[in-house]
N, C-alpha and C positions, 0 to 999 in steps of 0.2 A: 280284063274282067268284062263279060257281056253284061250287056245295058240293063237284063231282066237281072240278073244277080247282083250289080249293082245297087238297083233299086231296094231292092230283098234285104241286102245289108242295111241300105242306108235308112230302109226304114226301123228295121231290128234294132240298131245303136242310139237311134232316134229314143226310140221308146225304152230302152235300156237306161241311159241318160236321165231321162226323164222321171222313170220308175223309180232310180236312186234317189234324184232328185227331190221327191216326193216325200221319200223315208225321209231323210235329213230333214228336209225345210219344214213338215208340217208336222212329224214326231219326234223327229231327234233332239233337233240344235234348239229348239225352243225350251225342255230341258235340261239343257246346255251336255248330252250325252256326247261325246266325242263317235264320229263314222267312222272310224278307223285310225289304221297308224299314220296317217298324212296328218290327221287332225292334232294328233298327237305332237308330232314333229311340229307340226307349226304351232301349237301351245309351248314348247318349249323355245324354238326363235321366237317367239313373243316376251318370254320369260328372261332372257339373257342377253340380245341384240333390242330387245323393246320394238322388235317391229309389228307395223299394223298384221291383226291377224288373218285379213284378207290379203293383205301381201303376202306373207308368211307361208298359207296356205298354196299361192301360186308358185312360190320359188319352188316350194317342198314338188309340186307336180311336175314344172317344168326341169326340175332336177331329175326327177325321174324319167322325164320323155327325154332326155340326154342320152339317157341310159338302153331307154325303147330302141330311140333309132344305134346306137351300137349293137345289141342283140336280137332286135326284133326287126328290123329295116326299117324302112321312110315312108313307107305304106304303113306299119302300127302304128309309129311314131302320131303320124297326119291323123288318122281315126281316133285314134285317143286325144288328141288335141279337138278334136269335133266332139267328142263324147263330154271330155270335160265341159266345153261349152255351154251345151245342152243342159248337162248335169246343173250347173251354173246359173242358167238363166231359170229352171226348174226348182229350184231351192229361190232363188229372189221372187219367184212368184206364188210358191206354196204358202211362205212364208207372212203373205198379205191378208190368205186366208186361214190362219190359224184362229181359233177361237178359244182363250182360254178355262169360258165357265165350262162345267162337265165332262174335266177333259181328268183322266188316270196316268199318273206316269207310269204306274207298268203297262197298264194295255197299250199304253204311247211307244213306249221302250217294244214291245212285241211286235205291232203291228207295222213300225219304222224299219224293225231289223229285216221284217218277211219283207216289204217292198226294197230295201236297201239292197238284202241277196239277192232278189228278182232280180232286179236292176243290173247290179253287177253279172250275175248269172249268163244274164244274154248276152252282155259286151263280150264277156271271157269266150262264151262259144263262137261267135264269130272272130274270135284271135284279137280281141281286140280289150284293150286294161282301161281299166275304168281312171287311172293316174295314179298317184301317191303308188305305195305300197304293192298296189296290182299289178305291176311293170314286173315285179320284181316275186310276185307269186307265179305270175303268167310262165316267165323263165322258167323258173323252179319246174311246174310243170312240165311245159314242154321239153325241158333237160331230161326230166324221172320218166317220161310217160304219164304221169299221174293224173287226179283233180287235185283242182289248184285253192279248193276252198282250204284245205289242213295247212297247205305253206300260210295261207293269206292268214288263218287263225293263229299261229304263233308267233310271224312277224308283227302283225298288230298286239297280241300279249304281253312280247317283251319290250314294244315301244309303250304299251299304257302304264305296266311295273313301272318302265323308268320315269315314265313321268310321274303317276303317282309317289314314287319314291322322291321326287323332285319338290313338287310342287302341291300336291293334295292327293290323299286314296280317298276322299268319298265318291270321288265320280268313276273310277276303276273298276270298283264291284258290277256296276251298272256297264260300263262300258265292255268288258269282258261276258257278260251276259248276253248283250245287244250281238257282239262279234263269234259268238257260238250259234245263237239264231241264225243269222245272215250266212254266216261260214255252209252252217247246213244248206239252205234255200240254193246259196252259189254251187254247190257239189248235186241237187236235183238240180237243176234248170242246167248245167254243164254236161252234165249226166244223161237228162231222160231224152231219149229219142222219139220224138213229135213226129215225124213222119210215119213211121215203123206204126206208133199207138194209134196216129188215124186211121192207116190202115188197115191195122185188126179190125179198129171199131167200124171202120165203113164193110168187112168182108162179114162181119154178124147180123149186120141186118138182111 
């Protein structure tokens, strides 16, 4: 990979990371909406092994980058472990400035899910899984030809059923709402071709 492309990515995943990171920390998890089926999954090892749910959360991703470097190689595997990171330190910092007077859990729930898809959106475009669940949307994809927002939305579905059916449905209705927003945002930003639309716009003037 040349140094300018590199760069290009690393900054794309940066802000992708980040962008997720965002949604979660300062509209999600505060509340307490699950981002997906990782979240999910480690609500349930929480639930049955009683593990910490920041641990829980880690195994559930690096479970999944098991799986990266099997079918995606040792280049996704590595970006997605950078992404997670990012995504990581992004949620521990949004998360200092949340404010809770004046704040809507639906508009919270809306505006969390459009930066969470953001977020994700541009990892997947650059081949690259946001962790948990995405590893495994990203495949899908790439297997069909397709976008990888519809895998990511059912896989995450039938992980929040089972856990609702496990342990609580009030947060499922919400949760499944959040991942139909998100899902969409991930299939635009996967989708729409930024160079192509600059270039229209720059030949109209």
């Amino acid at each position: 990979m040349k140094m300018k492309d590199f760069l290009r990515k690393n900054s794309i995943v940066i802000a992708g990371g980040a962008i997720q990171g965002i949604g979660m920390g300062l509209f999600l998890f505060p509340h307490a909406i699950p981002s997906g089926g990782a979240g999910g999954m480690a609500v349930l090892l929480n639930y049955f092994l009683s593990l910490d749910m920041g641990l829980a959360l880690w195994v559930v991703n690096f479970s999944m980058l098991v799986v990266a470097v099997r079918y995606l190689g040792n280049s996704c595997a590595l970006w997605t472990m950078f992404a997670i990171s990012i995504t990581s330190v992004s949620v521990t910092v949004s998360e200092h400035y949340y404010i809770s007077q004046f704040r809507n859990e639906w508009v919270d729930l809306v505006a969390g899910s459009i930066f969470l898809g953001t977020g994700i959106g541009m990892l997947l475009r650059e081949g690259v899984s946001n962790g948990g669940v995405g590893v495994i949307a990203l495949i899908i994809a790439r297997h069909r030809n397709s976008l990888p927002g519809a895998a990511l939305f059912w896989i995450n579905c039938s992980i929040f059923v089972l856990t609702g059916s496990i342990i609580s449905w009030e947060i499922t209705v919400q949760a499944l709402i959040s991942q139909w927003i998100s899902t969409k945002m991930v299939d635009i930003v996967y989708y729409y071709n930024f160079n192509q639309a600059y270039s229209l716009s720059w030949r109209k003037k």
